[in-house]
C-alpha positions in Angstrom: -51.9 16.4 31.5 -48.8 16.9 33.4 -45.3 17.6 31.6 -43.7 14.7 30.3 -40.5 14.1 32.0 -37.7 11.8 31.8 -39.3 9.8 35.4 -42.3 8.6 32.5 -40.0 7.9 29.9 -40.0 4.0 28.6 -36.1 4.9 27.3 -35.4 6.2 30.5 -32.9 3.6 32.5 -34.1 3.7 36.1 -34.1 0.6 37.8 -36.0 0.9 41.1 -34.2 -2.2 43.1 -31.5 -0.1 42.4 -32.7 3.2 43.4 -35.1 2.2 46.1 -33.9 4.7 48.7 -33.6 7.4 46.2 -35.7 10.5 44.7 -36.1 9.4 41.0 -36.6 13.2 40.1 -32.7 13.4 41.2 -31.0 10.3 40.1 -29.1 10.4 36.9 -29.4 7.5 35.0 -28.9 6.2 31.0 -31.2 7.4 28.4 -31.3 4.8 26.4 -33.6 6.1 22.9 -30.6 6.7 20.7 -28.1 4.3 20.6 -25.3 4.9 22.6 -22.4 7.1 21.5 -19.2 5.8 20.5 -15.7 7.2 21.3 -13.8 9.0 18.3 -11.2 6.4 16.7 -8.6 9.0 17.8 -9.6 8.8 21.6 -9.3 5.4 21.8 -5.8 5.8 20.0 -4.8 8.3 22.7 -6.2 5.9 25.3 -4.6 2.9 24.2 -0.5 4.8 24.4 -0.8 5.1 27.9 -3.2 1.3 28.8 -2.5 -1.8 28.9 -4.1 -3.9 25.8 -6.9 -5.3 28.5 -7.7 -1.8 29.5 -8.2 -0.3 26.0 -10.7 -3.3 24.9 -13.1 -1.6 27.8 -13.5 1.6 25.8 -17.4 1.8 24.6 -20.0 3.8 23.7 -22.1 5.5 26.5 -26.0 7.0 26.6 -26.5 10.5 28.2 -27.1 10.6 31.7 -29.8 12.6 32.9 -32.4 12.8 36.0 -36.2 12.2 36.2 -37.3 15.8 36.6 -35.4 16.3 33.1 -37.3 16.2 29.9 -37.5 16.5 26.0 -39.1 16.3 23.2 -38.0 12.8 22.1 -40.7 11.3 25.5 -43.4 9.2 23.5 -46.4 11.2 25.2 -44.6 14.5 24.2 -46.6 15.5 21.3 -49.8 15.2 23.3 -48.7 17.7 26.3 -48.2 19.7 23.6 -51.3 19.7 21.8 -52.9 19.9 25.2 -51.5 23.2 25.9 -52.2 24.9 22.8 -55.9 23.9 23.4 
């Protein structure tokens, strides 16, 4: 069983019409198994002194970006590479 990487994810944000002309192993792109992070109420504070009302209602939470070749322990087939190694 190979490694489980971030290319074999489900949660992994890679849209191939996109990215047609690209190596997916080097592409960052959203991770999208957690939801996404929101900005602390004091950065959108400090954002909104120096933008325009219209600008500040942009502010919103993003997912980590990462490439194919990346991994962790969170991929669904995870637990199985695992137990295949320790066999």
């Amino acid at each position: 069983m190979e490694k489980p990487t971030c290319r074999t994810c489900p949660y992994w944000d890679f849209d191939e019409g996109v990215f047609a002309d690209e190596d997916p192993d080097v592409v960052s792109t959203y991770c999208k198994r957690l939801p996404p992070v929101l900005p602390s109420a004091a950065f959108v504070a400090a954002c909104v002194q120096v933008s325009t009302a219209s600008e500040a209602s942009v502010f919103r939470g993003e997912w980590p970006m990462v490439k194919g070749a990346e991994w962790c322990g969170e991929h669904p087939d995870f637990p199985a590479w695992i137990t295949s190694r320790l066999g």
